[in-house]
C-alpha positions as CSV (number, residue, x, y, z in Angstrom):
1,X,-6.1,-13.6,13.5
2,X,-7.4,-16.8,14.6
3,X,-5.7,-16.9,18.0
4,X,-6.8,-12.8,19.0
5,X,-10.3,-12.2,16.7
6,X,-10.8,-9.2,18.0
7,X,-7.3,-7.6,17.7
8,X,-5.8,-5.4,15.8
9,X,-2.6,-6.8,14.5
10,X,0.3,-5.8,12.4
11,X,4.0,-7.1,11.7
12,X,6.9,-5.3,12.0
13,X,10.1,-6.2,11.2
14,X,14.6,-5.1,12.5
15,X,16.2,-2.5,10.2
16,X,19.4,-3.9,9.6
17,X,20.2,-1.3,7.1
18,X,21.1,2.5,7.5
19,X,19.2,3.6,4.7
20,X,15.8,2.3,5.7
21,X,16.3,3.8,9.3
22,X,16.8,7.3,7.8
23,X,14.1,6.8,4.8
24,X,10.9,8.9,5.1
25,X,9.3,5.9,3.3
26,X,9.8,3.4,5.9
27,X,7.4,3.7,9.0
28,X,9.2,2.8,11.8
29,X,7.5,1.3,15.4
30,X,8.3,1.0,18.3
31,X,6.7,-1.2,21.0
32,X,6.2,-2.1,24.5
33,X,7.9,-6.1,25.9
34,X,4.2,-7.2,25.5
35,X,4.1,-6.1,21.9
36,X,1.6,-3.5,21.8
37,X,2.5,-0.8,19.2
38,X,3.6,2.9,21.4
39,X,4.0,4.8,18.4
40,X,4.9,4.9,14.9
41,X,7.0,7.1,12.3
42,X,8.5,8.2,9.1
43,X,11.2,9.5,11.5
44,X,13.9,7.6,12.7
45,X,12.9,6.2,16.0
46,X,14.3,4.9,18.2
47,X,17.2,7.1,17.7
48,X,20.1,8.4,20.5
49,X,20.7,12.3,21.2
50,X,23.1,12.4,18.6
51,X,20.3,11.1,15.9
52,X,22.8,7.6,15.9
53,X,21.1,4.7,14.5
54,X,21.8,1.8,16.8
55,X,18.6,-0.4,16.4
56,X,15.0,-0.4,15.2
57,X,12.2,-1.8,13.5
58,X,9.8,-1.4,10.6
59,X,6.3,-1.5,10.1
60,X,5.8,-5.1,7.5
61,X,2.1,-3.6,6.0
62,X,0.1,-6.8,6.7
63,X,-2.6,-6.0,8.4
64,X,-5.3,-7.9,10.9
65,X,-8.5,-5.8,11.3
66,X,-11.6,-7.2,13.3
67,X,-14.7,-5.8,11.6
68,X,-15.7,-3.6,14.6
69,X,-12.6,-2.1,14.2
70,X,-12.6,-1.1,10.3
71,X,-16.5,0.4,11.4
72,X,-14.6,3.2,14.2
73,X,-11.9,3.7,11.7
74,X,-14.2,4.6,8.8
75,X,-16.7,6.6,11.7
76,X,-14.0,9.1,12.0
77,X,-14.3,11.0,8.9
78,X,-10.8,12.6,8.0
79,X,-7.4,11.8,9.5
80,X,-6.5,12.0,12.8
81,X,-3.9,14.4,13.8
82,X,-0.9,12.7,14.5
83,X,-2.4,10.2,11.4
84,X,-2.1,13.4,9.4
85,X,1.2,14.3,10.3
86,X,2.9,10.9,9.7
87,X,0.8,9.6,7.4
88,X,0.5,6.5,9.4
89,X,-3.0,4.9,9.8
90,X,-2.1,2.6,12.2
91,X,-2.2,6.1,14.1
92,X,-5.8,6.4,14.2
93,X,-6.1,3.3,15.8
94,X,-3.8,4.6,18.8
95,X,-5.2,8.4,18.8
96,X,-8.9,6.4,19.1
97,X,-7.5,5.0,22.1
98,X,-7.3,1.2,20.7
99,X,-4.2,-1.6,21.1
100,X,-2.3,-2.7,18.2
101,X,0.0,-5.9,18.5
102,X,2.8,-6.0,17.1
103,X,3.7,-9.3,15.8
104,X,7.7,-10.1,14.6
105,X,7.6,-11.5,10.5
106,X,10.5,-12.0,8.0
107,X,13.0,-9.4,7.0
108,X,12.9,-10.5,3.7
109,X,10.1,-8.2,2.5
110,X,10.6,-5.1,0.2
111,X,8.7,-2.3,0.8
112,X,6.7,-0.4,-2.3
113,X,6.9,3.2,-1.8
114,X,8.6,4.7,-5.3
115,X,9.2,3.8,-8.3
116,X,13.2,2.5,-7.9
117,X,11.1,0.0,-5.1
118,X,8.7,-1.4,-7.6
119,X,11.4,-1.9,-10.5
120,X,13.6,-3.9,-7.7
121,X,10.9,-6.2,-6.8
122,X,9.7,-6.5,-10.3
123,X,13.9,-7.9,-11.0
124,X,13.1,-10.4,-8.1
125,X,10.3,-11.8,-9.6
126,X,11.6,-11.7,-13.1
127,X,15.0,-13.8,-11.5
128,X,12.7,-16.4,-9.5
């Protein structure tokens, strides 16, 4: 956030694992050599003609939001669209026609999305 104030940045991460590339929980991205997000999913993407998963990534939710930014997100009332549809907010930013980098973070994060998720990380606490 220091190096790019005025950026909208977010991590993302490489599914190694079948299971996260075919879980409706997991926003996937994908993104351009530069790092700028293209889109994102609950769907596996990107994915072959024969839906085969050979690689990927996944959204890591830590965000980096300039102030002006958070002010046109909150101007535009309800969900986007495509926002809607996903259920991605990172979404809104693209639909509004704004850049989000993408920046590569550790693997070893578990995502919270249902219960079975929280009573995992809640072992891996309990065992540290």
């Amino acid at each position: 956030m220091k190096e790019n104030p005025k950026t909208i940045i977010n991590g993302y991460t490489q599914i190694k694992d079948r299971k996260l590339f075919y879980s409706g929980h997991i926003p996937k991205v994908v993104f351009r050599k530069d790092g700028r997000l293209l889109y994102q999913s609950r769907a596996p993407i990107p994915t072959t003609k024969e839906k085969k998963f050979v690689k990927s990534w996944r959204q890591v939710c830590i965000y980096s939001l300039p102030y002006k930014s958070l002010i046109v997100f909150k101007s535009v009332n309800k969900k986007t669209p495509l926002e809607n549809l996903e259920d991605c907010e990172l979404l809104r930013f693209l639909e509004l026609g704004h850049d989000v980098k993408m920046i590569k973070m550790s693997d070893k994060s578990i995502s919270v999305d249902t219960k079975k998720n929280l009573v995992e990380v809640i072992k891996k606490i309990n065992n540290s």
